[in-house]
C-alpha angles and dihedrals in degrees: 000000000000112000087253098067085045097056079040082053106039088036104049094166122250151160108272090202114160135145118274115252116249097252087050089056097045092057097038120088100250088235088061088045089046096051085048101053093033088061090047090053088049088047091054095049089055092248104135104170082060086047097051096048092057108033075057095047087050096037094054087056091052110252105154098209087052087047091048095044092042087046089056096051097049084047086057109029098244109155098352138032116304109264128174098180081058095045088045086048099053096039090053094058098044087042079059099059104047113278114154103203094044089056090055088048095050080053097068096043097059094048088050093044078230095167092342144064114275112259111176080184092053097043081053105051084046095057089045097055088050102040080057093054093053096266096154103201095041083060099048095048084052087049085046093041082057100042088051101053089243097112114041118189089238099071101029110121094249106308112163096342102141087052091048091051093050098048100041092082090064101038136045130201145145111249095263089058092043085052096061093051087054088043089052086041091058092034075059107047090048092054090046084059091048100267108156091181086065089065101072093037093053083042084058094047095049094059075047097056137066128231095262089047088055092051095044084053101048086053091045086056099044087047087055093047092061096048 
């Protein structure tokens, strides 16, 4: 399976619709609450046209969880006609402030070239902000990118790169094996954020790796933890 069918498989797009913390509602204007929650109750109804009016009302002021819903319909073509430029738009600014799960989604645009130009640099940089942030499936596409050979330590826009460069001194390897103790890094790192499909995958990398390549990796983990 490419690494595209496995971010299609592990991203099936959906509405992250969930209600707004209370510290989020206390500093929130209660218009901009009420258009928000207004468009979640129409989500939910299935009426998407509703949705889509006041996710937009919400995400033009600003609000991230508005940009990353109305991004989501217009990726979809929920309530209006389908739009990746749009999609990519809205993702993008709520990607901007913060939001976890709209970094992992930019991510994938990017890589897709859905409503931008692909940028495998770009779709790289975005999974590893959010796998940083605890975003489970963004770390495990970078552990399969590495698995697969895709992604090679040598052109990745600076991941890891502090702990790489301390490390090297004690461990020596070519680029492909390098490539399977980032792969287990990021396997860990996704386990560490609940995600059961790492498992098997970390399970996989381990029969790949030697003794030396597990330690190495291991180091590599608890460095990252500390962070």
């Amino acid at each position: 399976m490419g690494i595209m069918s496995k971010i299609n498989e592990i991203n099936a797009p959906s509405l992250g619709l969930r209600a707004l913390s209370c510290a989020l509602v206390l500093t929130l204007p209660p218009s901009l609450l009420a258009d928000y929650e207004d468009g979640v109750n129409a989500a939910f109804k299935g009426d998407f046209e509703t949705a889509l009016h006041e996710f937009t009302l919400a995400a033009e002021e600003g609000l991230d969880l508005a940009q990353y819903n109305l991004a989501i319909l217009y990726f979809t073509g929920q309530g209006v006609v389908q739009d990746a430029a749009e999609a990519f738009r809205w993702t993008e600014l709520a990607a901007q402030q913060g939001h976890v799960a709209a970094q992992f989604n930019l991510g994938s645009l990017y890589y897709a070239g859905d409503g931008v130009e692909a940028d495998t640099d770009k779709a790289v940089e975005m999974f590893e902000g959010a796998a940083r942030a605890g975003h489970a499936a963004a770390a495990l596409i970078l552990a399969n990118m590495y698995a697969d050979g895709e992604l090679t330590p040598d052109v990745e826009p600076g991941l890891f790169a502090q702990l790489s460069s301390t490390l090297s001194s004690l461990f020596s390897s070519d680029q492909n094996n390098e490539g399977l103790v980032l792969a287990h890094v990021w396997a860990n790192v996704a386990i560490a954020n609940d995600s059961s499909a790492a498992d098997a995958l970390r399970v996989n990398l381990e029969g790949r790796m030697s003794g030396e390549q597990l330690s190495q990796a291991r180091r590599q983990f608890a460095l990252q933890q500390i962070e």
